[in-house]
PDB file as gemmi writes it, atoms N, CA and C in Angstrom:
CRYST1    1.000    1.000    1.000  90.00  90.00  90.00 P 1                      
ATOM      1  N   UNK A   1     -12.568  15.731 -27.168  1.00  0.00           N  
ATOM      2  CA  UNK A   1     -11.315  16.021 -26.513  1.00  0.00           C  
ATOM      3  C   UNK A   1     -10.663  17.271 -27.091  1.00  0.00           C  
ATOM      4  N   UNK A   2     -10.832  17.322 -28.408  1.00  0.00           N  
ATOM      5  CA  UNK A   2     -10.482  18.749 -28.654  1.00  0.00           C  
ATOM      6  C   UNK A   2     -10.710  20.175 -28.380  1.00  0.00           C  
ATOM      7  N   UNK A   3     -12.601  19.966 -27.947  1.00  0.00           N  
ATOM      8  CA  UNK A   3     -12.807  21.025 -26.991  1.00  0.00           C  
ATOM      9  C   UNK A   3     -11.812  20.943 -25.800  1.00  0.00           C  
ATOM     10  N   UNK A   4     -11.608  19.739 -25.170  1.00  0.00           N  
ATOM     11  CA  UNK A   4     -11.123  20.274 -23.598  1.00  0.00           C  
ATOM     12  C   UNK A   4      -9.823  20.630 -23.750  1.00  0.00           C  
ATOM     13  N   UNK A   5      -9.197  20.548 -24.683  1.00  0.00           N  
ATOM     14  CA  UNK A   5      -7.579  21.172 -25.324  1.00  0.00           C  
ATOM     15  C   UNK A   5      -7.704  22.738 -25.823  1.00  0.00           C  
ATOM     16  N   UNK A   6      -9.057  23.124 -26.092  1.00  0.00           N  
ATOM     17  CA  UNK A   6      -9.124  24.668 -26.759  1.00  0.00           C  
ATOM     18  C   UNK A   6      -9.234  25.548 -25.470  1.00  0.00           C  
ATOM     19  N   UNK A   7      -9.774  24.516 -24.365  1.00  0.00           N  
ATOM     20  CA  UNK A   7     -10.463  24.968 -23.110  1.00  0.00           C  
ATOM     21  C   UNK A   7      -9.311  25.593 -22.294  1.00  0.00           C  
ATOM     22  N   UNK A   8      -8.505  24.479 -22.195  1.00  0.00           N  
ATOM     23  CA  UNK A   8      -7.401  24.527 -21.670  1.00  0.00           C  
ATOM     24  C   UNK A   8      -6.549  25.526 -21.835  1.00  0.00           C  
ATOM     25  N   UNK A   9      -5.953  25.486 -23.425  1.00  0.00           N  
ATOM     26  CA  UNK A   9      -5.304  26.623 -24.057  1.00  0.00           C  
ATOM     27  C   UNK A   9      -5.675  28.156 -23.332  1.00  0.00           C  
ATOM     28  N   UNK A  10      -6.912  28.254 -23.901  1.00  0.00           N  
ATOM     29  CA  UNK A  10      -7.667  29.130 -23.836  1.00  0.00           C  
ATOM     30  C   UNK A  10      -7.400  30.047 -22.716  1.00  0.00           C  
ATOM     31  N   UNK A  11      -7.945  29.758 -21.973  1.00  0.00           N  
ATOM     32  CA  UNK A  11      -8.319  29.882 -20.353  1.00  0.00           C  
ATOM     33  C   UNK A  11      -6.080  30.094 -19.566  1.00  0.00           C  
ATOM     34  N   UNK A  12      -5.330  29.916 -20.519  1.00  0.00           N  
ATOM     35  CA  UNK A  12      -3.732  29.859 -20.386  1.00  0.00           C  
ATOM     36  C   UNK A  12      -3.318  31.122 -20.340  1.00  0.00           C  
ATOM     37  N   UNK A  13      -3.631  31.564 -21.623  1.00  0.00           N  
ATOM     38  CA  UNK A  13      -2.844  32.336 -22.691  1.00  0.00           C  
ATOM     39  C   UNK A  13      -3.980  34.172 -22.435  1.00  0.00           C  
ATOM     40  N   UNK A  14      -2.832  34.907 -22.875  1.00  0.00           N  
ATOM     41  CA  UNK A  14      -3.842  36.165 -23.109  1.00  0.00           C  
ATOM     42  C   UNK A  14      -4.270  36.956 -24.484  1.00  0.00           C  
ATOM     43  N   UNK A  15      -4.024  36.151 -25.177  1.00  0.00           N  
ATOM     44  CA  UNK A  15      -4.808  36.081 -26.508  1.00  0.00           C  
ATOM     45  C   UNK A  15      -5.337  34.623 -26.623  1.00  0.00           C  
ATOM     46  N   UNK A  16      -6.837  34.559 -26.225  1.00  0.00           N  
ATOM     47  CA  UNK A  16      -7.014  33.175 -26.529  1.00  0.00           C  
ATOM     48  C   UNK A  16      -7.931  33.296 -28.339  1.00  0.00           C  
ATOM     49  N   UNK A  17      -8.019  34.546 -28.665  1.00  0.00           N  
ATOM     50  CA  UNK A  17      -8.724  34.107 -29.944  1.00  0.00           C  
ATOM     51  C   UNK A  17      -7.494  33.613 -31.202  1.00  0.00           C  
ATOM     52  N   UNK A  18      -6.401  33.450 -31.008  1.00  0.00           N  
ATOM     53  CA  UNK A  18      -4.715  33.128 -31.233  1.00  0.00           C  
ATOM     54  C   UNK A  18      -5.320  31.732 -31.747  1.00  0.00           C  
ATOM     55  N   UNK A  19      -5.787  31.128 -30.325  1.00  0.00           N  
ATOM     56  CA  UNK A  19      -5.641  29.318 -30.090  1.00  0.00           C  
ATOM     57  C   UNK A  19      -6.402  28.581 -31.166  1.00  0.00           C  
ATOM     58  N   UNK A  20      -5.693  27.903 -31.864  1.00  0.00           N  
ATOM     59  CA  UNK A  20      -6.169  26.712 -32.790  1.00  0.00           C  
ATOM     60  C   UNK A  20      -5.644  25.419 -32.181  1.00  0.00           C  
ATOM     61  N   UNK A  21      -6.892  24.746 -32.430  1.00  0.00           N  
ATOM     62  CA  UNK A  21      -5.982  22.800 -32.193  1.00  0.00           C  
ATOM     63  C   UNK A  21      -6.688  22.411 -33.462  1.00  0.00           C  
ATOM     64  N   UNK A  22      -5.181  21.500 -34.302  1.00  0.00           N  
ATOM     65  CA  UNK A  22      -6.112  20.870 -34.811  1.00  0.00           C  
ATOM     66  C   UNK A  22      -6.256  19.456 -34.668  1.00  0.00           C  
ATOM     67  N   UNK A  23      -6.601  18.159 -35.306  1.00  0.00           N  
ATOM     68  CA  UNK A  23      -6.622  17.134 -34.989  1.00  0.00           C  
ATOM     69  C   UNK A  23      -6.193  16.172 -36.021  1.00  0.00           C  
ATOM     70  N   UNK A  24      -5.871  15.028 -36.055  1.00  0.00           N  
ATOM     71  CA  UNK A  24      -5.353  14.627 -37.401  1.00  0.00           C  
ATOM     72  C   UNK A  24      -4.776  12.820 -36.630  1.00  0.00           C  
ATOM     73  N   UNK A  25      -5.073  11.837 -37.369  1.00  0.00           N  
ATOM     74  CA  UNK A  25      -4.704  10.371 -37.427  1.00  0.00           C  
ATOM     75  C   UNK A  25      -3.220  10.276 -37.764  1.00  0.00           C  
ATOM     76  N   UNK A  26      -2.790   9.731 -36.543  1.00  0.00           N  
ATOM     77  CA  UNK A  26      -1.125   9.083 -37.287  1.00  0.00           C  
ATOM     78  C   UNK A  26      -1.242   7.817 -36.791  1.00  0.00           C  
ATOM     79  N   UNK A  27      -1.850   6.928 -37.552  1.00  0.00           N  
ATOM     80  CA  UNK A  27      -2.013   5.048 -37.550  1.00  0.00           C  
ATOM     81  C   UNK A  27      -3.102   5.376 -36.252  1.00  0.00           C  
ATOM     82  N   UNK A  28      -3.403   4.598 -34.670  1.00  0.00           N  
ATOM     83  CA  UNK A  28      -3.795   4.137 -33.397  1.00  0.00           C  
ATOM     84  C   UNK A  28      -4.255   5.439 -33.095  1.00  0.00           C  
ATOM     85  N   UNK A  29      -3.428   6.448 -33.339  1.00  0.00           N  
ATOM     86  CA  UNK A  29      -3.243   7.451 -32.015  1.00  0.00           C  
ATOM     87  C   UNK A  29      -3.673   8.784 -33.080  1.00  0.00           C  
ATOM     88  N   UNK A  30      -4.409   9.601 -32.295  1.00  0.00           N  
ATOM     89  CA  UNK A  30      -4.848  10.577 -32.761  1.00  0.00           C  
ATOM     90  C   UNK A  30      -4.170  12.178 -31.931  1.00  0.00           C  
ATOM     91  N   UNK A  31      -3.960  12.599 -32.776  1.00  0.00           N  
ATOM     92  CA  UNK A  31      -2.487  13.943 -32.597  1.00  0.00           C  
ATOM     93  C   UNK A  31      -3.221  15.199 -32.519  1.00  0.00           C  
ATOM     94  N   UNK A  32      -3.543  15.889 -31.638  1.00  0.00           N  
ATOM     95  CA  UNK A  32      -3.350  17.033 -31.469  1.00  0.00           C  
ATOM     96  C   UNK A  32      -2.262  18.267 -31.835  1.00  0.00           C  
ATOM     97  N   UNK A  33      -3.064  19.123 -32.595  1.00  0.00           N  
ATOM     98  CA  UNK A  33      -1.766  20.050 -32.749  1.00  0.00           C  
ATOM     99  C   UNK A  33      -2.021  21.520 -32.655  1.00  0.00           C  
ATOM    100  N   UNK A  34      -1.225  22.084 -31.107  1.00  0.00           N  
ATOM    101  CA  UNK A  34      -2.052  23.049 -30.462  1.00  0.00           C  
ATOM    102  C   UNK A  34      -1.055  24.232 -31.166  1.00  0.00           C  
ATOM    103  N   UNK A  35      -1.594  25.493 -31.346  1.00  0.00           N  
ATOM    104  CA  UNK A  35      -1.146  26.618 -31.546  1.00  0.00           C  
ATOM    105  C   UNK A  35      -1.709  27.746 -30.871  1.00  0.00           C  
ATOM    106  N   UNK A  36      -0.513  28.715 -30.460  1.00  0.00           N  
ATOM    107  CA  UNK A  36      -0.721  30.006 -29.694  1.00  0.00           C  
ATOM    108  C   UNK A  36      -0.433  30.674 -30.269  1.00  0.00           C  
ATOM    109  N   UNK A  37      -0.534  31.878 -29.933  1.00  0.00           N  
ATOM    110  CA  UNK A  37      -0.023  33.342 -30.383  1.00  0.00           C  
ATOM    111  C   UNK A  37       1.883  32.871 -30.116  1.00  0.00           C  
ATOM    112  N   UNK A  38       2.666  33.855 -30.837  1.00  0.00           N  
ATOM    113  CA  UNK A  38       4.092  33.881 -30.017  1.00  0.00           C  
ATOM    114  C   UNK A  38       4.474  34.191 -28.491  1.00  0.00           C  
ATOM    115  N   UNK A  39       3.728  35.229 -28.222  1.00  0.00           N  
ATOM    116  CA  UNK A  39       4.051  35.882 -26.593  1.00  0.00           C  
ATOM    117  C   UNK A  39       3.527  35.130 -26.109  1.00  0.00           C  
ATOM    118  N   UNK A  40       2.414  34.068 -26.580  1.00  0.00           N  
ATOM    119  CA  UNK A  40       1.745  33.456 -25.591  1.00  0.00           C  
ATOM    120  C   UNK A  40       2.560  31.428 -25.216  1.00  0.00           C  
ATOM    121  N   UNK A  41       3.189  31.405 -25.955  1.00  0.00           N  
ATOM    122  CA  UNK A  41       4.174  29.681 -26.274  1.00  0.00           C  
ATOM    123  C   UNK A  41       4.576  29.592 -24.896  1.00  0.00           C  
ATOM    124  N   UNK A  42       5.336  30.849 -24.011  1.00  0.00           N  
ATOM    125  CA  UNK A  42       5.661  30.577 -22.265  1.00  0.00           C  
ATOM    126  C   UNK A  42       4.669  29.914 -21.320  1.00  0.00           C  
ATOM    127  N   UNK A  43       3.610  30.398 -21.975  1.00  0.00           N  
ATOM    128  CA  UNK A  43       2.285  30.356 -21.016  1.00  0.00           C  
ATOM    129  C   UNK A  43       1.962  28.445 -21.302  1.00  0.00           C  
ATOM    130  N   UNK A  44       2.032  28.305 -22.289  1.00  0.00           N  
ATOM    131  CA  UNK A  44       1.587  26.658 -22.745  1.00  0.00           C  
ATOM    132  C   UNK A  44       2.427  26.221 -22.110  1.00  0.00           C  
ATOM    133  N   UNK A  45       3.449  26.311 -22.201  1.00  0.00           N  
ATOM    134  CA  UNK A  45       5.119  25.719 -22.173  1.00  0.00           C  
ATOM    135  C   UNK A  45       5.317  25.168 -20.419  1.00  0.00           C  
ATOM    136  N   UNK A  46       5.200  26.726 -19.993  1.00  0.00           N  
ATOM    137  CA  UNK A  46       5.867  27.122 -18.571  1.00  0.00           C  
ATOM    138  C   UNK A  46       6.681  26.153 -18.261  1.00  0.00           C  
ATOM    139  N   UNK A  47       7.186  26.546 -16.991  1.00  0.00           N  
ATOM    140  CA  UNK A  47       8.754  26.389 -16.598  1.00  0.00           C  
ATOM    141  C   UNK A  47       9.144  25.295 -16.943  1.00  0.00           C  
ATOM    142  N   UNK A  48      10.205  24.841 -17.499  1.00  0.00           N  
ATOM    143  CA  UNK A  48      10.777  23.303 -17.430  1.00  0.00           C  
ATOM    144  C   UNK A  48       9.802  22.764 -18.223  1.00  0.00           C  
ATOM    145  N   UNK A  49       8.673  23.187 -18.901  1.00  0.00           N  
ATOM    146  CA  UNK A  49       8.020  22.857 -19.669  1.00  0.00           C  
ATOM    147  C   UNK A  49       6.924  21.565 -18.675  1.00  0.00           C  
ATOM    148  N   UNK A  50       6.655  21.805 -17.618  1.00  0.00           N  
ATOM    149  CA  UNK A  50       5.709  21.189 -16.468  1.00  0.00           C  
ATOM    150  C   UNK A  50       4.192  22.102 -16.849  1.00  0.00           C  
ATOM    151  N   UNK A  51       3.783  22.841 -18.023  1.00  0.00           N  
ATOM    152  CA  UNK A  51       2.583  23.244 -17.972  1.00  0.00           C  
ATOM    153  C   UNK A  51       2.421  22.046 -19.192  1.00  0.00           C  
ATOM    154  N   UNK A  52       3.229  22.087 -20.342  1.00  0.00           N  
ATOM    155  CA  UNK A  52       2.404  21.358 -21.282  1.00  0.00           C  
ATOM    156  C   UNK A  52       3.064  19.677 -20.969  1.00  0.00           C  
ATOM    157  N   UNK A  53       3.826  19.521 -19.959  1.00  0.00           N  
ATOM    158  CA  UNK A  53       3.890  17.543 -19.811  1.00  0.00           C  
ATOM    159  C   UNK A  53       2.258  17.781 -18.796  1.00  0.00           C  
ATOM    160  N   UNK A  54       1.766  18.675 -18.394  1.00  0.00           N  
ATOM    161  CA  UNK A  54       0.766  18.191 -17.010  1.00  0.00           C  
ATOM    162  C   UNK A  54      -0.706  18.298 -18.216  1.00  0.00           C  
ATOM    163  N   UNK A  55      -0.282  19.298 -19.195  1.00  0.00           N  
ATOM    164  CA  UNK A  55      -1.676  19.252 -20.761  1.00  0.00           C  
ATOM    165  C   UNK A  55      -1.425  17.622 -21.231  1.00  0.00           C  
ATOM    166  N   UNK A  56      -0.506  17.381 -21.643  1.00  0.00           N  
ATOM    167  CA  UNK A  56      -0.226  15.971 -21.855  1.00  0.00           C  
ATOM    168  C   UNK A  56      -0.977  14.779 -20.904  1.00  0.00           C  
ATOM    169  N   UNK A  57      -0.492  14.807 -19.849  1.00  0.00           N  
ATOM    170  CA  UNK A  57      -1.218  14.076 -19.036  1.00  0.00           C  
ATOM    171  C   UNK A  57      -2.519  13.647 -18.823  1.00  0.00           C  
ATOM    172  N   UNK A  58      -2.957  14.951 -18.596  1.00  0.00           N  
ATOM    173  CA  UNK A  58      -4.312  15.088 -18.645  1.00  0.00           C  
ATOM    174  C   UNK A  58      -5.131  14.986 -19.746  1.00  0.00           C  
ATOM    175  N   UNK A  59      -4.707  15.082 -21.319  1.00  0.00           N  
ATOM    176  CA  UNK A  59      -5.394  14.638 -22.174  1.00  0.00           C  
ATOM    177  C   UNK A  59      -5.024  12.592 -22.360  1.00  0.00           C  
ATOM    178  N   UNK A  60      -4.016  12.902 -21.721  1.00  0.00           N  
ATOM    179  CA  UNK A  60      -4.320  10.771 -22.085  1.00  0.00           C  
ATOM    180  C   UNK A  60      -4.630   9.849 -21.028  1.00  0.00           C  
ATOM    181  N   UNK A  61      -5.395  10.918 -19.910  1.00  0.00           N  
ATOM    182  CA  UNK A  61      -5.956  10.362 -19.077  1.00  0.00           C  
ATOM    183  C   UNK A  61      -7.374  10.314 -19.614  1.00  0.00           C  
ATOM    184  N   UNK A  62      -7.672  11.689 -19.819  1.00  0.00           N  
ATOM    185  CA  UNK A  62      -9.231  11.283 -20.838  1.00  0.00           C  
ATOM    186  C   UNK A  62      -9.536  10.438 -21.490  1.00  0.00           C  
ATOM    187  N   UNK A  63      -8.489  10.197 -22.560  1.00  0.00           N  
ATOM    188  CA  UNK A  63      -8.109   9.575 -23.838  1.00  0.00           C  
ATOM    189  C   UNK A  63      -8.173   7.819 -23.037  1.00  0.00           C  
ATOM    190  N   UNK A  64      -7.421   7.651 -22.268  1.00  0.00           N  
ATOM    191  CA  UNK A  64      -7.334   6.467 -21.853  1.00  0.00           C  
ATOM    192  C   UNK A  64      -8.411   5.699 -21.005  1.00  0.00           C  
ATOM    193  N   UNK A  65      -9.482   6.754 -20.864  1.00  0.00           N  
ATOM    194  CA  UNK A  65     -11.136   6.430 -20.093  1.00  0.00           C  
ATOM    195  C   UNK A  65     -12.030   6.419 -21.494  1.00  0.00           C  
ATOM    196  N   UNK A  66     -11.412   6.567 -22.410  1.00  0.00           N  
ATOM    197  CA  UNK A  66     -12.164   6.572 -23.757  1.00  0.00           C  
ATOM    198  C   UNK A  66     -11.491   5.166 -24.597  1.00  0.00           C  
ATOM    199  N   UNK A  67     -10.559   4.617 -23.973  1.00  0.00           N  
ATOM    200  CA  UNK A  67      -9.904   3.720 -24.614  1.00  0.00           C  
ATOM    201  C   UNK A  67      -8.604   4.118 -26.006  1.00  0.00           C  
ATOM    202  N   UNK A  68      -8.845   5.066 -25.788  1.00  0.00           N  
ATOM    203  CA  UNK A  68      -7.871   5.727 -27.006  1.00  0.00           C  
ATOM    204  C   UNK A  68      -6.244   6.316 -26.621  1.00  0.00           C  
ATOM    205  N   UNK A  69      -5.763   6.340 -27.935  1.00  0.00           N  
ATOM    206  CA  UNK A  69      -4.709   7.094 -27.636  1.00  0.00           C  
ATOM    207  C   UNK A  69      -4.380   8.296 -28.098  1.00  0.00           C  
ATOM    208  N   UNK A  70      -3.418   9.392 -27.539  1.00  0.00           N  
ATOM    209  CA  UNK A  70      -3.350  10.563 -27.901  1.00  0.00           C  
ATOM    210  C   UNK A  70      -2.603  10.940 -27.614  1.00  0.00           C  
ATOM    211  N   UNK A  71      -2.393  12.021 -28.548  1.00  0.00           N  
ATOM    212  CA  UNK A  71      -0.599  13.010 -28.528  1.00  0.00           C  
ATOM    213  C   UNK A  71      -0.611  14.320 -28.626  1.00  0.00           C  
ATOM    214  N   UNK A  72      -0.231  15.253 -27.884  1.00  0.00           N  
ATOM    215  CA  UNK A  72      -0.382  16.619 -27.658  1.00  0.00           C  
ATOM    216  C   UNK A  72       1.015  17.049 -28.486  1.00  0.00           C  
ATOM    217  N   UNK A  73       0.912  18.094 -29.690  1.00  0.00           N  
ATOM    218  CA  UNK A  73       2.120  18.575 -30.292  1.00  0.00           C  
ATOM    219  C   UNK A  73       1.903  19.961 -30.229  1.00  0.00           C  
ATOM    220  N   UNK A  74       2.902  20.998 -29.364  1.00  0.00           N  
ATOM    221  CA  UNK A  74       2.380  22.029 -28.910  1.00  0.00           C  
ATOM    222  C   UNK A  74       3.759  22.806 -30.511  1.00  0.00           C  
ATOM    223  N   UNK A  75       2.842  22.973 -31.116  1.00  0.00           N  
ATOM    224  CA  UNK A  75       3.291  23.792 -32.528  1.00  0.00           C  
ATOM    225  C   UNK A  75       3.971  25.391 -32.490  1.00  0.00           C  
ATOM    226  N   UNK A  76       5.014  25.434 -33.314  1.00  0.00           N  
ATOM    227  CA  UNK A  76       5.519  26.771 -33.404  1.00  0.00           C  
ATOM    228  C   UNK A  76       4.772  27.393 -34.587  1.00  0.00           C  
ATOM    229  N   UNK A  77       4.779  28.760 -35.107  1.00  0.00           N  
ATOM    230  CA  UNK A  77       3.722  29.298 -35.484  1.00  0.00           C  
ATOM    231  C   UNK A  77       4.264  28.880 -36.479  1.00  0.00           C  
ATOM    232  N   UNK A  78       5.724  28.566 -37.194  1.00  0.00           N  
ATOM    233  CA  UNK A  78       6.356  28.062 -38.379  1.00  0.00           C  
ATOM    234  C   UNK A  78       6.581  26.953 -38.653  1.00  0.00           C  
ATOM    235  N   UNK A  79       5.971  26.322 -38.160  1.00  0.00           N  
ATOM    236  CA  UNK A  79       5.389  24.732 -37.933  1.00  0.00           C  
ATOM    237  C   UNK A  79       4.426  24.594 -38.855  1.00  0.00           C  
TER     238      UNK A  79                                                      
END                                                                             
């Protein structure tokens, strides 16, 4: 799943060599934690922030055909 989160990013943004996810256990649920370039945070984000609730979605729809759970934390670079 972390590929399809780099994929995602990636394929967003116009610096995709920027994009890191990393991955990490908090108890059940396993956390994603995506990073962009700065110019590029609009592009993840977009409007009303409907690009990264629809990244959300779509990773715990995967997640939830895998039986798992998961959390998308879209990181500031001072994070």
């Amino acid at each position: 799943m972390k590929e399809l989160l780099t994929y995602i990013a990636k394929n967003l943004v116009d610096s995709p060599d920027d994009v890191t996810v990393t991955e990490r256990e908090n108890g059940d649920t396993t956390v994603f934690e995506l990073r962009v370039a700065p110019d590029d945070m609009g592009k993840v984000i977009g409007r009303h922030g409907k690009i990264a609730k629809e990244i959300r979605v779509l990773m715990r729809s995967v997640a939830q055909r895998q039986q798992k759970h998961v959390s998308v934390d879209i990181m500031d670079e001072n994070e």
